[in-house]
N, CA, C and O of each residue as an XYZ file, in Angstrom:
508
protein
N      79.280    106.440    100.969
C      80.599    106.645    101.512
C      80.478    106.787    103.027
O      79.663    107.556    103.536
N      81.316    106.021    103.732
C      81.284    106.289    105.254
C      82.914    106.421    105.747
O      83.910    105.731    105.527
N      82.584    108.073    106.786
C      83.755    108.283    107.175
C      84.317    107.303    108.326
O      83.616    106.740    109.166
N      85.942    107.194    108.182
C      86.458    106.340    109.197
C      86.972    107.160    110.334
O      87.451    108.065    109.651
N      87.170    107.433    111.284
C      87.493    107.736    112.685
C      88.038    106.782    113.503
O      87.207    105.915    113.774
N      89.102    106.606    113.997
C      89.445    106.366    115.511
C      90.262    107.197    116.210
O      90.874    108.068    115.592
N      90.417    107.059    117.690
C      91.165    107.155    118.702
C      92.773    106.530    118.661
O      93.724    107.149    119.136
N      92.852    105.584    118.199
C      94.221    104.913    117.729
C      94.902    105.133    116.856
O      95.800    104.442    116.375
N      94.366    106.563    116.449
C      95.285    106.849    114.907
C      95.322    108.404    115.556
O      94.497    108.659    116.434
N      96.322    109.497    115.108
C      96.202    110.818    115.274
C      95.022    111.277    114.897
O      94.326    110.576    114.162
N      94.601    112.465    115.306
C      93.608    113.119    114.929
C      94.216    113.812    113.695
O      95.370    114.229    113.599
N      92.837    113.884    112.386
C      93.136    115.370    111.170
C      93.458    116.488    111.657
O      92.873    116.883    112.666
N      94.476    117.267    111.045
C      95.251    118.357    111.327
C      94.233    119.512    110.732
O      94.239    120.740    110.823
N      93.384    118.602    110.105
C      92.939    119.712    108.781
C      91.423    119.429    108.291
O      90.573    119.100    109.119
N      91.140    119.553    107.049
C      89.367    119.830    107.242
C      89.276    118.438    105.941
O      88.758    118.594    104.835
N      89.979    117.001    106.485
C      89.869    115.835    106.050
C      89.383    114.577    106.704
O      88.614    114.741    107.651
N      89.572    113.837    106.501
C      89.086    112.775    107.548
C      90.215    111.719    107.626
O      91.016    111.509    106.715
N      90.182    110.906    109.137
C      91.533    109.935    108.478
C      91.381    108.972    107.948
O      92.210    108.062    107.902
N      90.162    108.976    107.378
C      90.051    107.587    105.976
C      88.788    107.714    105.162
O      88.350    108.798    105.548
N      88.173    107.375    104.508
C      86.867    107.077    103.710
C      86.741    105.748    103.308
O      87.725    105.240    102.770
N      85.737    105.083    103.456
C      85.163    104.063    102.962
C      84.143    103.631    101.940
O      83.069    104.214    102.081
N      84.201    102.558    100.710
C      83.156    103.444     99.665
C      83.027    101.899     99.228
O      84.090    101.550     98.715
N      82.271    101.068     99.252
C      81.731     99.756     99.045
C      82.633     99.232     99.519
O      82.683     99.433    100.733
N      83.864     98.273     98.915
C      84.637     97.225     99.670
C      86.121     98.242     99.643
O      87.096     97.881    100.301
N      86.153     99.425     98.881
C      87.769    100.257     99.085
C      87.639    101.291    100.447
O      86.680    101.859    100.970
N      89.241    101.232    100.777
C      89.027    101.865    102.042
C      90.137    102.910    101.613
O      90.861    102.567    100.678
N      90.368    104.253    102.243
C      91.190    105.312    101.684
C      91.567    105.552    102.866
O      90.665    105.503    103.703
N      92.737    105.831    103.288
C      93.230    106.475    104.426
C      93.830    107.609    103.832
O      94.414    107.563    102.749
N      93.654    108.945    104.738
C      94.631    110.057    104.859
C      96.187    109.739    105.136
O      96.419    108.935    106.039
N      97.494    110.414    104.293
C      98.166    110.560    104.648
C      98.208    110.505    106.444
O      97.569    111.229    107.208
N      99.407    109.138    106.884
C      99.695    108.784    108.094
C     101.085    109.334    108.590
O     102.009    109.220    107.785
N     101.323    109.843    109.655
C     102.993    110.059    110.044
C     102.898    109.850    111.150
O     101.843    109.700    111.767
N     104.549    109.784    111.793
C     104.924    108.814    113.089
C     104.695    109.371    114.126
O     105.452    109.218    115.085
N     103.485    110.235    114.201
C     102.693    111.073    115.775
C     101.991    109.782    116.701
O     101.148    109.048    116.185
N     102.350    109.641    117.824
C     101.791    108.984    118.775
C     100.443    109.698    118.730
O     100.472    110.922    118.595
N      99.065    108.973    118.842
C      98.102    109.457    118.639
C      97.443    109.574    120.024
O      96.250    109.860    120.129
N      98.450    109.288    121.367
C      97.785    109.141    122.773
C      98.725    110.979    122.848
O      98.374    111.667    123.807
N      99.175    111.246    122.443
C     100.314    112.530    122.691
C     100.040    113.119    121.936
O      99.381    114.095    122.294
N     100.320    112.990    120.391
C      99.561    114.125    119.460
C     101.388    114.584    118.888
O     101.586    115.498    118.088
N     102.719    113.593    119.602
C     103.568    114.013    119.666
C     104.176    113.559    118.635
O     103.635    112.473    118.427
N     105.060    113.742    117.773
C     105.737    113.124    116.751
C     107.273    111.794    117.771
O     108.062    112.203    118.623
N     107.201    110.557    117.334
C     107.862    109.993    117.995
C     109.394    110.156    117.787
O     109.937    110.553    116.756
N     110.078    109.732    119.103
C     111.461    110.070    118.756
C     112.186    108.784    118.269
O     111.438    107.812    118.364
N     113.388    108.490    117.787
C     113.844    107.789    117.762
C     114.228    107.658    115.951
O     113.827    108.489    115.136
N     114.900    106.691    115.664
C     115.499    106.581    113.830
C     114.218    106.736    113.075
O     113.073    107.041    113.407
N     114.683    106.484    112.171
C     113.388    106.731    110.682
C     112.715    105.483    111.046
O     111.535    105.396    110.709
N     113.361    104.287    111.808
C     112.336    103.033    111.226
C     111.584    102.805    112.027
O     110.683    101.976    111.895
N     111.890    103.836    113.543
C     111.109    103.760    114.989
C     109.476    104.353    114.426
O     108.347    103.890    114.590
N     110.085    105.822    113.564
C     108.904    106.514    112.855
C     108.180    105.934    111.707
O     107.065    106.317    111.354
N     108.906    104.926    111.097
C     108.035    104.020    109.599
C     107.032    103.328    110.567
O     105.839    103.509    110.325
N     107.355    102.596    111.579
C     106.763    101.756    112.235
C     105.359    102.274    113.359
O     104.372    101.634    113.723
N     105.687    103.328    113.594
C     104.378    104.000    114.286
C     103.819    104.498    113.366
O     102.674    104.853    113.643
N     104.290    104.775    111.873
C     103.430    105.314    111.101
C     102.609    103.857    109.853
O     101.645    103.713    109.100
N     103.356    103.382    110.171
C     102.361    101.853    109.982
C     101.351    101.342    111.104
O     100.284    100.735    111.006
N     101.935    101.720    112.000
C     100.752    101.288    113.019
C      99.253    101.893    112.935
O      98.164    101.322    112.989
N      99.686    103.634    112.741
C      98.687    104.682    112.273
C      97.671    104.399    111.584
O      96.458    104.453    111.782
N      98.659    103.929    110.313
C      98.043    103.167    109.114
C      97.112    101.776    109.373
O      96.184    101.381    108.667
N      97.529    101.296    110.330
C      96.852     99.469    110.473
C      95.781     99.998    111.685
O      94.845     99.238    111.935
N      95.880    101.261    112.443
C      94.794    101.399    113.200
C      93.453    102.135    112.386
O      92.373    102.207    112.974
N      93.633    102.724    110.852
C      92.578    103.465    110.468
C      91.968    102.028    109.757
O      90.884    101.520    110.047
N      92.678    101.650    109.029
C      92.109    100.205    108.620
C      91.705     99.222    109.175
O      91.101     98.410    108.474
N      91.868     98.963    110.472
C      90.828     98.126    111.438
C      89.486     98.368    111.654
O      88.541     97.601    111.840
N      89.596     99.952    111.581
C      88.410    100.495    111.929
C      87.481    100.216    110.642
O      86.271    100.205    110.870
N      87.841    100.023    109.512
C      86.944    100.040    108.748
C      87.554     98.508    108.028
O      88.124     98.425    106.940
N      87.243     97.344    108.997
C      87.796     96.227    109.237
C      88.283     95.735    107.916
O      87.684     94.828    107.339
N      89.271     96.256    107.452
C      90.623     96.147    106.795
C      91.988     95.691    107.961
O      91.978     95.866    109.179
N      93.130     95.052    107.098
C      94.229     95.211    108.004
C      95.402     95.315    106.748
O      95.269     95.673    105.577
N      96.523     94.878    107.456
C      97.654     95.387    106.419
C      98.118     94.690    105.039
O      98.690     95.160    104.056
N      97.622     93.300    105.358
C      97.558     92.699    103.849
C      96.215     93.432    102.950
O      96.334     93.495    101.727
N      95.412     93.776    103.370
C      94.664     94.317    102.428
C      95.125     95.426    101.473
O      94.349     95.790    100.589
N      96.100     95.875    101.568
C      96.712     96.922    100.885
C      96.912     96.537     99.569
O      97.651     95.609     99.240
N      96.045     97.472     98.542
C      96.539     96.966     96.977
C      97.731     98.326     96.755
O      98.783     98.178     96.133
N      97.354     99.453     97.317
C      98.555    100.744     96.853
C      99.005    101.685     97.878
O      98.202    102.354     98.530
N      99.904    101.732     97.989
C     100.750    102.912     98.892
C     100.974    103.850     98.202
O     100.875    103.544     97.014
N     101.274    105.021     98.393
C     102.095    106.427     98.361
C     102.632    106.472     99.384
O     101.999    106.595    100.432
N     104.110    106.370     99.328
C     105.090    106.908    100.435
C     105.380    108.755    100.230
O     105.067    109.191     99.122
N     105.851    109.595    101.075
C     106.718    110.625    100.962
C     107.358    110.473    102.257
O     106.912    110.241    103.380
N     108.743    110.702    101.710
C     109.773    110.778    102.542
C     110.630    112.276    102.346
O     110.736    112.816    101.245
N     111.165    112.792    103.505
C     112.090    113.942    103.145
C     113.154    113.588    102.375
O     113.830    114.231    101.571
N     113.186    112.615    102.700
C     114.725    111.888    101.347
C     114.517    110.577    101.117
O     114.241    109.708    101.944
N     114.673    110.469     99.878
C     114.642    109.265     99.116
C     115.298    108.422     99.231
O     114.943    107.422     98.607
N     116.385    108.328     99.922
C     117.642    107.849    100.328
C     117.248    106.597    101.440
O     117.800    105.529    101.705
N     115.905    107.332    101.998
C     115.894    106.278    103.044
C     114.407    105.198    102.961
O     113.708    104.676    103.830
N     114.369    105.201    101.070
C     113.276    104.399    101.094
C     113.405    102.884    101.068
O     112.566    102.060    100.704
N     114.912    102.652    101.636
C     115.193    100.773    102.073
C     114.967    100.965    103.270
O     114.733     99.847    103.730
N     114.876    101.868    104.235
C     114.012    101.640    105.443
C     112.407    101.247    105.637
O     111.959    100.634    106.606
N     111.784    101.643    104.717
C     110.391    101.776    104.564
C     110.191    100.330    104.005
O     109.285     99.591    104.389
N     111.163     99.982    103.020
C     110.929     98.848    102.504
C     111.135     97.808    103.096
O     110.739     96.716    102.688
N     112.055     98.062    104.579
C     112.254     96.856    105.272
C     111.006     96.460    106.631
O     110.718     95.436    107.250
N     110.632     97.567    106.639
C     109.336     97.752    107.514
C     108.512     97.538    106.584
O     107.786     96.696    107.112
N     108.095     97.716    105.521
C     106.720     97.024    104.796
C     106.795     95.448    104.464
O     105.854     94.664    104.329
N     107.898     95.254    104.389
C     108.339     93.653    104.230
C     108.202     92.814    105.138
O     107.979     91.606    105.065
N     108.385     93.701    106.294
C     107.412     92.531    107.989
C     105.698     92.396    107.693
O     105.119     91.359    108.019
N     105.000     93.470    107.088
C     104.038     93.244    106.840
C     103.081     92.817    105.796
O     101.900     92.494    105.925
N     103.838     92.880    104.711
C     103.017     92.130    103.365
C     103.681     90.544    102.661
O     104.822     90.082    102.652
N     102.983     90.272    102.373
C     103.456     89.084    101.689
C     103.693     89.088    100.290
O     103.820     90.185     99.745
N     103.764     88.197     99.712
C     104.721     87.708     98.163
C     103.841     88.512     96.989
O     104.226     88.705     95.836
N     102.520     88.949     97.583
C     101.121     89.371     96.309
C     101.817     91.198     97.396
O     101.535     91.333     98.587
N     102.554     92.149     96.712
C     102.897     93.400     97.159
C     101.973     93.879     96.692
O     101.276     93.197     95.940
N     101.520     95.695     97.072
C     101.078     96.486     96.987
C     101.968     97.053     95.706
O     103.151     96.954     95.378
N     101.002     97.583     95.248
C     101.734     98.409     94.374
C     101.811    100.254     95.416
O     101.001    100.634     96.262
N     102.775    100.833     95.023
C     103.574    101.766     95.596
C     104.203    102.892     94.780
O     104.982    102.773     93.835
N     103.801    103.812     95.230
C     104.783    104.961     94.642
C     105.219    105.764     96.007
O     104.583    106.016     97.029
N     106.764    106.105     95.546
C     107.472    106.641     96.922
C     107.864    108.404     95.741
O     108.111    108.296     94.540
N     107.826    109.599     96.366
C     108.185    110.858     96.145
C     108.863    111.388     97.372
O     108.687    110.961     98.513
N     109.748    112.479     96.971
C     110.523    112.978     97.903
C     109.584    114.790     97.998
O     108.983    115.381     97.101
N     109.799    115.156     99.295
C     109.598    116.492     99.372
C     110.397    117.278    100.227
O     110.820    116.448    101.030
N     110.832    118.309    100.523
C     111.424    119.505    101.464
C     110.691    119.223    102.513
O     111.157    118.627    103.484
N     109.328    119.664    102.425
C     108.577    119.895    103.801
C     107.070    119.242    103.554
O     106.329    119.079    102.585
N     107.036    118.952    105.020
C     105.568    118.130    104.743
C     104.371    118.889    106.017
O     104.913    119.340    107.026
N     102.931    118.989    105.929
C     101.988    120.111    106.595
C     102.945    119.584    108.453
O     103.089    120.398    109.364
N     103.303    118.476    108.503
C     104.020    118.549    109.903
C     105.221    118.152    109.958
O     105.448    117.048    109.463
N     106.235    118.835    110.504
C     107.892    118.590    110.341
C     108.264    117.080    110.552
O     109.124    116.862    111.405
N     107.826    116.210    110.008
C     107.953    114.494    109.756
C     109.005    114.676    108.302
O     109.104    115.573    107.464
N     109.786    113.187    108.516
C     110.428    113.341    107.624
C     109.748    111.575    106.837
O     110.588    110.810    106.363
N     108.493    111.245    106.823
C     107.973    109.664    106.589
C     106.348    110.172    106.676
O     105.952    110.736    107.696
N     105.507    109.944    105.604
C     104.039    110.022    105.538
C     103.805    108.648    104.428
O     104.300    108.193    103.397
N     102.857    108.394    105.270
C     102.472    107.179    104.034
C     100.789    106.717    103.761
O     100.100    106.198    104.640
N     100.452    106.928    102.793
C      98.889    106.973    102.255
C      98.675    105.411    101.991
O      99.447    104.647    101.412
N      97.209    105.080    102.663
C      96.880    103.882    101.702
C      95.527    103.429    101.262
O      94.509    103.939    101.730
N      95.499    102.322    100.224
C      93.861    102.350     99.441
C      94.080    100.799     99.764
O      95.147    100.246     99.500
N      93.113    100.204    100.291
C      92.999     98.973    100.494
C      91.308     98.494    100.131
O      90.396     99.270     99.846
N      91.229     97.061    100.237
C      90.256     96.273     99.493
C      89.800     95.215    100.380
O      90.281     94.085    100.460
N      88.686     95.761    101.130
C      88.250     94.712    102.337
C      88.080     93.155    101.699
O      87.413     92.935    100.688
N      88.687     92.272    102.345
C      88.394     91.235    102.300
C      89.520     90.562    101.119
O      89.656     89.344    101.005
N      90.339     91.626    100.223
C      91.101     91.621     98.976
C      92.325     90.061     99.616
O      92.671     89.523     98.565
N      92.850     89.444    100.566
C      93.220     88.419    101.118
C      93.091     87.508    101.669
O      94.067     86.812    101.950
């Protein structure tokens, strides 16, 4: 198993890593819409925040030279469920016709006041 690290993704809040790597699967930590040059949560609508938190996501997976079609599964959490056709319209710029499989859950509160976290398991080379 080799841990993933970059500079282009937020730093762990916590005593995790922001990804693992384990023959050709790659695991990322839960991602949210923190600018990782600031440490700041970004401003702007939910899809300003889906989209830096995809970026999050496409910067831990470079590192462990994956990118965003490699994605076989997501976990979304959103503070409301309501706004998972936003997420879906931002994952739809990035995957093609072979989707990820996905599970989206709602919660109150998440370890940082984000209202969009999104986990992913990808498969080097899986495209």
């Amino acid at each position: 198993m080799t841990k993933i690290d970059t500079n282009d993704a937020p730093a762990s809040i916590g005593p995790f890593s922001q990804g693992l790597g384990s023959g050709d699967w790659v695991f990322t930590s839960g991602q949210g819409p923190t600018d990782p040059a600031t440490g700041k949560v970004v401003s702007g609508d939910l899809r300003v925040r889906t989209e830096r938190t995809s970026e999050n996501a496409s910067a831990v997976l470079k590192t462990a030279t994956c990118s965003l079609p490699d994605i076989v599964k997501t976990t979304v959490v959103l503070r409301s469920v309501t706004d998972d056709d936003v997420v879906n319209d931002v994952d739809g710029e990035h995957v093609s016709d072979l989707y990820p499989a996905r599970s989206t859950g709602e919660v109150v509160t998440l370890s940082v006041d984000v209202d969009v976290e999104i986990e992913v398991v990808a498969e080097r080379g899986h495209r």
